[in-house]
C-alpha positions in Angstrom: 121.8 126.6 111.5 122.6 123.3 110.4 122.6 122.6 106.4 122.5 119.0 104.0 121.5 119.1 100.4 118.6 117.6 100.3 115.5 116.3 102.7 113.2 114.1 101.8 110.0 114.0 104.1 108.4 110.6 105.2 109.6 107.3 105.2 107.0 105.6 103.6 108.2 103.1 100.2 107.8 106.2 98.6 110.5 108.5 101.0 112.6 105.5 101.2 113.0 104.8 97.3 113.8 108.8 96.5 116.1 109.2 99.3 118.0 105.7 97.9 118.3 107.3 94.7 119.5 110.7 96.0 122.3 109.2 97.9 123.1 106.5 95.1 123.6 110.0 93.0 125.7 111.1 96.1 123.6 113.8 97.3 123.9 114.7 101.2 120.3 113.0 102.5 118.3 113.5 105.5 114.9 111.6 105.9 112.5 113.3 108.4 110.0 110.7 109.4 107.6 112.1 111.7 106.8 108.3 113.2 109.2 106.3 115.3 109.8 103.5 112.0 109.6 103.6 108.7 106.3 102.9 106.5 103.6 103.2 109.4 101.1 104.0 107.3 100.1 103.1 103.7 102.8 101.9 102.7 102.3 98.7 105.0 98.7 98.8 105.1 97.8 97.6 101.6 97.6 94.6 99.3 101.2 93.8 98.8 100.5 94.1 95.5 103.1 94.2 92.0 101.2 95.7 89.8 101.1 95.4 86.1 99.8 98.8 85.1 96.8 97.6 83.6 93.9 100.2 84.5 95.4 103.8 84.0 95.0 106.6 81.2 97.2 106.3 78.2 99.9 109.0 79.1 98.9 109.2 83.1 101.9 109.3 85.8 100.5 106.4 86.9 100.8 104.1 83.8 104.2 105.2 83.1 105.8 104.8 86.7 103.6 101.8 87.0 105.3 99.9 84.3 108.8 101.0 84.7 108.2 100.5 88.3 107.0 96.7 87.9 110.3 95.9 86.1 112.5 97.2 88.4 111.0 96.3 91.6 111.1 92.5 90.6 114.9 93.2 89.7 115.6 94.9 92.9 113.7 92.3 94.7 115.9 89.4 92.9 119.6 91.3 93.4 118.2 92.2 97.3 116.7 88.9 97.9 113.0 90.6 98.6 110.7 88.0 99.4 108.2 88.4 96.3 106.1 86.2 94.1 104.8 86.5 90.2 101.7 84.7 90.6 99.8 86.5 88.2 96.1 87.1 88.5 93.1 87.0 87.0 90.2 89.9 86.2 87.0 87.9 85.9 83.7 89.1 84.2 80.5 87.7 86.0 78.0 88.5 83.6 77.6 89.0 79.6 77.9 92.3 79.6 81.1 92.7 81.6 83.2 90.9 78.8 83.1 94.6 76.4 85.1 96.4 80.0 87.5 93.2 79.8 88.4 94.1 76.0 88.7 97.8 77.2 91.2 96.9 80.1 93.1 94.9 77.4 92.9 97.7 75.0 93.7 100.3 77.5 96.7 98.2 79.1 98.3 97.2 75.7 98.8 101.4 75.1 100.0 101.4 78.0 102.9 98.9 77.2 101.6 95.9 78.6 101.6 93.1 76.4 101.3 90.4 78.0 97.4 90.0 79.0 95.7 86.5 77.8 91.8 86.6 76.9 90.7 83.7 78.9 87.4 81.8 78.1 85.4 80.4 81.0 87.2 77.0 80.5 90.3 78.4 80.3 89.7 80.5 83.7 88.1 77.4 85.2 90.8 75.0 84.0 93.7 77.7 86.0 91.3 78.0 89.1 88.2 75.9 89.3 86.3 77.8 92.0 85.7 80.5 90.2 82.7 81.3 89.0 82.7 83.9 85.5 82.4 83.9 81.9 85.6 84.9 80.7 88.4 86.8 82.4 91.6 88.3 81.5 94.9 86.2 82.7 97.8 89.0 84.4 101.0 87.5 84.7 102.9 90.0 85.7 101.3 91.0 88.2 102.9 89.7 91.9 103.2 90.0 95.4 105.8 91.4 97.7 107.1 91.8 101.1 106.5 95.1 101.4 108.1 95.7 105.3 111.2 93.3 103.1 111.3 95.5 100.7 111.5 98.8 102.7 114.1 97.7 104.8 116.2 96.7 101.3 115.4 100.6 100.3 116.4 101.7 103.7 119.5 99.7 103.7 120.7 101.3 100.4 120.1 104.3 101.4 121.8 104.3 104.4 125.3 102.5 103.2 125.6 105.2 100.3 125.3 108.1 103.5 121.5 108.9 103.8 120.2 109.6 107.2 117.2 109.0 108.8 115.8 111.2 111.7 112.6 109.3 113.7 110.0 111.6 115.5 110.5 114.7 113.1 107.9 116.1 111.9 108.5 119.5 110.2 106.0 122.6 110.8 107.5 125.3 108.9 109.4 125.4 105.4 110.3 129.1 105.0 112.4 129.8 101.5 115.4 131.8 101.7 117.7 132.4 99.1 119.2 129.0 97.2 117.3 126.8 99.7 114.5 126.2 101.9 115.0 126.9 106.2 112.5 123.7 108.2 111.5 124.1 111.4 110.7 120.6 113.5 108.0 120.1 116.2 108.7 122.0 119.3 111.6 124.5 117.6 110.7 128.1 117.7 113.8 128.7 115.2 114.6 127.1 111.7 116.9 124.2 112.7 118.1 122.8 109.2 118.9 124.6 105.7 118.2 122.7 102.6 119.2 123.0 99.5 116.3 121.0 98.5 113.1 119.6 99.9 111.1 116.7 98.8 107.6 116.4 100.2 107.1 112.6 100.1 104.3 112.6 103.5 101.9 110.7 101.7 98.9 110.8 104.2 100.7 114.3 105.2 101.9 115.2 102.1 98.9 118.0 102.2 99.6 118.9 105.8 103.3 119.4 104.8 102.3 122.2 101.6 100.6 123.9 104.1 103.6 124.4 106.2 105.6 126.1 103.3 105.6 130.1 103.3 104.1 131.8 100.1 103.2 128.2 98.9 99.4 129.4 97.4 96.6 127.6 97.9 96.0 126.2 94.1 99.7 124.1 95.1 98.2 123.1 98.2 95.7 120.0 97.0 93.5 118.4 99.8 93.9 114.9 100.5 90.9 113.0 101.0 91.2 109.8 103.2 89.9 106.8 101.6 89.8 103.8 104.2 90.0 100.5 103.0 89.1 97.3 105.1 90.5 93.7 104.6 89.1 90.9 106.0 91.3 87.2 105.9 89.4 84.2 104.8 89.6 80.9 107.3 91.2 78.6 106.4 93.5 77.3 103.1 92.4 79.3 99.9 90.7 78.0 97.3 92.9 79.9 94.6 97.0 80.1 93.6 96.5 83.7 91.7 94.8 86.8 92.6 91.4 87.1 91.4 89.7 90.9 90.9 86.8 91.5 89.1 85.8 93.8 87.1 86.4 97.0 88.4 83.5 99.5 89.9 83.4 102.8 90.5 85.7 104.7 93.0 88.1 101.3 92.9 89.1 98.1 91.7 85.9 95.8 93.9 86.8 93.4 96.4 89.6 91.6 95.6 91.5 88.3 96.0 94.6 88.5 96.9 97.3 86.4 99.0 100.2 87.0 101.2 103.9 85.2 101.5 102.4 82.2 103.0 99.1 81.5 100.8 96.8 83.2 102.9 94.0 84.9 101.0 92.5 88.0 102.5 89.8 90.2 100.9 89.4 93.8 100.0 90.0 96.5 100.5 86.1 98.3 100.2 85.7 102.1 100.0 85.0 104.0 103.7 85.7 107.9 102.8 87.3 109.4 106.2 88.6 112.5 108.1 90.9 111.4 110.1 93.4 108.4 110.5 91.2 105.2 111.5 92.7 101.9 111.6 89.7 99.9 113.3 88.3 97.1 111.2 84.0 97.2 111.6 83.2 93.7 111.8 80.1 94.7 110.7 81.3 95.6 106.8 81.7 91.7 106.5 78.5 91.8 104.8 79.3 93.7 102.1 82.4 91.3 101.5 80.0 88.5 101.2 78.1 89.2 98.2 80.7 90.5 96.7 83.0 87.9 97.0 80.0 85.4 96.2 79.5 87.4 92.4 82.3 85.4 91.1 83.0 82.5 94.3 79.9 81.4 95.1 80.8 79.3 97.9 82.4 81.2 100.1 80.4 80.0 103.5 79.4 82.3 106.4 81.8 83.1 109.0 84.6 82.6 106.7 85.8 86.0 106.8 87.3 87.4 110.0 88.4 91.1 110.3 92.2 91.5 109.2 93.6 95.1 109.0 92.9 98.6 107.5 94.8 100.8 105.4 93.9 104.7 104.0 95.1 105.9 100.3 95.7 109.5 100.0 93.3 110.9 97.3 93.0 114.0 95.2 89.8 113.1 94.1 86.4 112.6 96.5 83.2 110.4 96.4 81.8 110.2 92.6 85.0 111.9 91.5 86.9 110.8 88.7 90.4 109.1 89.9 93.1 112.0 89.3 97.0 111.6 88.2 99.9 111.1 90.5 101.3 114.8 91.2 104.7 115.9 91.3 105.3 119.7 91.1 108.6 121.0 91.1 109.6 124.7 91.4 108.4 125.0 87.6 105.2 124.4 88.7 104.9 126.5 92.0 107.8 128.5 92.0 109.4 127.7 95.1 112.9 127.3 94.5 114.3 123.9 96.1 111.0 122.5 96.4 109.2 119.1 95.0 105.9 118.2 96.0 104.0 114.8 95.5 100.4 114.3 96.0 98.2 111.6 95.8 100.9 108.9 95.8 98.3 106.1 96.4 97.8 103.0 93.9 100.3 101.7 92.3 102.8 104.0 94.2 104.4 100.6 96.2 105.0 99.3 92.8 105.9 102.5 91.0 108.3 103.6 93.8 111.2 102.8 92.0 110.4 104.8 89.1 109.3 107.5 91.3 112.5 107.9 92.9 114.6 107.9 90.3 111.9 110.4 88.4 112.1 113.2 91.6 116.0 112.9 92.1 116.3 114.0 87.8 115.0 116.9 89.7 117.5 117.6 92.0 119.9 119.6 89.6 122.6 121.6 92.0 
């Protein structure tokens, strides 16, 4: 049986960014990708969007890695030469008694290190983009836009020149621990193939799929993930706004959002479809919804504007009317596999926390 130090398992932004920092720290690295190319799934079905870190609890995972995350994604995408933008945006209160959640957001967000927000008035909003229609809103600008396929081949690329490996069309069915190190079995092998010192579980979508495949793993370490689907839909036409616009956010997400690609475009989304399996149709028919949405703070977006764009699915811990859980990472501390590091629930902001997640998982590699 072959052995390597460590594998990391799925390519997404996620998979890319730990096994970059595992070989910068000169670990032996295989990726196993189950897929034929790297990020097929959420990581290049989504908004494109640099977060800030405005909207998670004081403490969370995901405030921490978001921030950190933001500041050194914009760095890597300046020394790499990551097409990227810091357009900022703006979270816009419709009605009177909305204004109360944009003081929370600020106050939430300032404990979480992010200094930076501006209380707008309506004039002020209206003065940055006139089409809006609100009656204050909260100005973001750190908040951006990437290339995310750019930015994945960057990770990729780093990877690779400091010895990482990637492996297409693997997808591992069996983790079996063995003493100092974990034995993987790959589709269509009735043996172990590969010996690992250590084995990161990065499968996002499959990250769940992948616990399930590890031998004595229990089933309190083996979260479900629940398959929220989120639809986009692109607007005709040049867009009426330079920054992203998101309202105030509703429960189970952040609403229907603004938000613009590379080249200006604006697109819409994504809503809230809870799934059991991967789906990447677009219903034309959820348009509707978009409308009136969109309308609550651009009132004259006209019929017919939107046309169907793509869809994307966020792996969640948490179900309908749940609250949102934490980003989780458990090590052998936690579970008490030897070797083994588990993430779940690597949704929103993992693009822009990807970074800081990588370099967070390889402190855990200790040989």
């Amino acid at each position: 049986m072959d052995s390597i130090e460590c594998v990391v398992i799925g390519a997404g932004v996620v998979g890319l960014a730990i096994a970059r920092a595992l070989a910068m720290q000169g670990r032996e690295v295989l990726l196993a990708e189950r897929e034929d190319a790297i990020g097929m799934h959420t990581s290049s079905r989504n908004s494109e969007v640099i977060h800030a870190g405005l909207y998670y609890p004081r403490g969370s995972l995901k405030a921490r890695l978001c921030v950190a995350g933001r500041d050194q994604l914009y760095a890597f995408c300046e020394s790499h030469h990551v097409d990227h933008q810091r357009c900022g945006k703006l979270i816009v209160a419709t009605a009177e008694a909305q204004l109360s959640e944009l003081d929370a957001i600020q106050a939430s967000s300032e404990a979480n290190g992010v200094t930076d927000l501006r209380r707008l008035s309506t004039a002020e909003a209206l003065a940055m983009e006139p089409n809006l229609n609100c009656v204050g809103a909260l100005l973001s600008p750190s908040t951006g836009i990437v290339d995310s396929h750019g930015y994945m081949l960057a990770l990729q690329g780093d990877a690779e020149a400091c010895g990482a490996m990637i492996a297409f069309g693997s997808k591992v069915t069996k983790i079996a621990p063995r003493d100092n190190g974990l034995a993987l079995s790959f589709a269509g092998d009735t043996q172990p193939q590969l010996f690992a010192r250590y084995v990161i579980n990065a499968g996002g979508l499959f990250a769940s799929e992948v616990a399930d495949a590890v031998e004595g793993l229990t089933l309190q370490f083996r979260p479900r993930t629940r398959y929220a689907k989120g639809s986009y839909f692109v607007l005709s036409g040049k867009s009426p706004f330079s920054r992203l616009v998101y309202p105030v956010p509703e429960p189970g997400g952040l609403g229907v959002h603004l938000t613009l690609d590379l080249g200006g475009q604006a697109r819409f989304g994504p809503d809230v479809a809870w799934v059991d399996e991967l789906d990447y149709e677009v219903d034309p028919a959820r348009a509707e919804r978009f409308y009136a949405a969109v309308r609550a703070y651009w009132p004259p977006l006209k019929d017919a504007a939107l046309t169907p764009g793509y869809a994307g699915i966020r792996p969640k811990l948490s179900g309908p009317g749940e609250p949102a859980k934490d980003f989780r990472i458990d090590g052998p501390d936690v579970h008490g596999v030897p070797g083994l590091i588990n993430l779940f629930g690597i949704e929103s902001p993992g693009l822009t926390s990807s970074l800081a997640l990588g370099h967070a998982v390889s402190k855990m590699v200790i040989m």
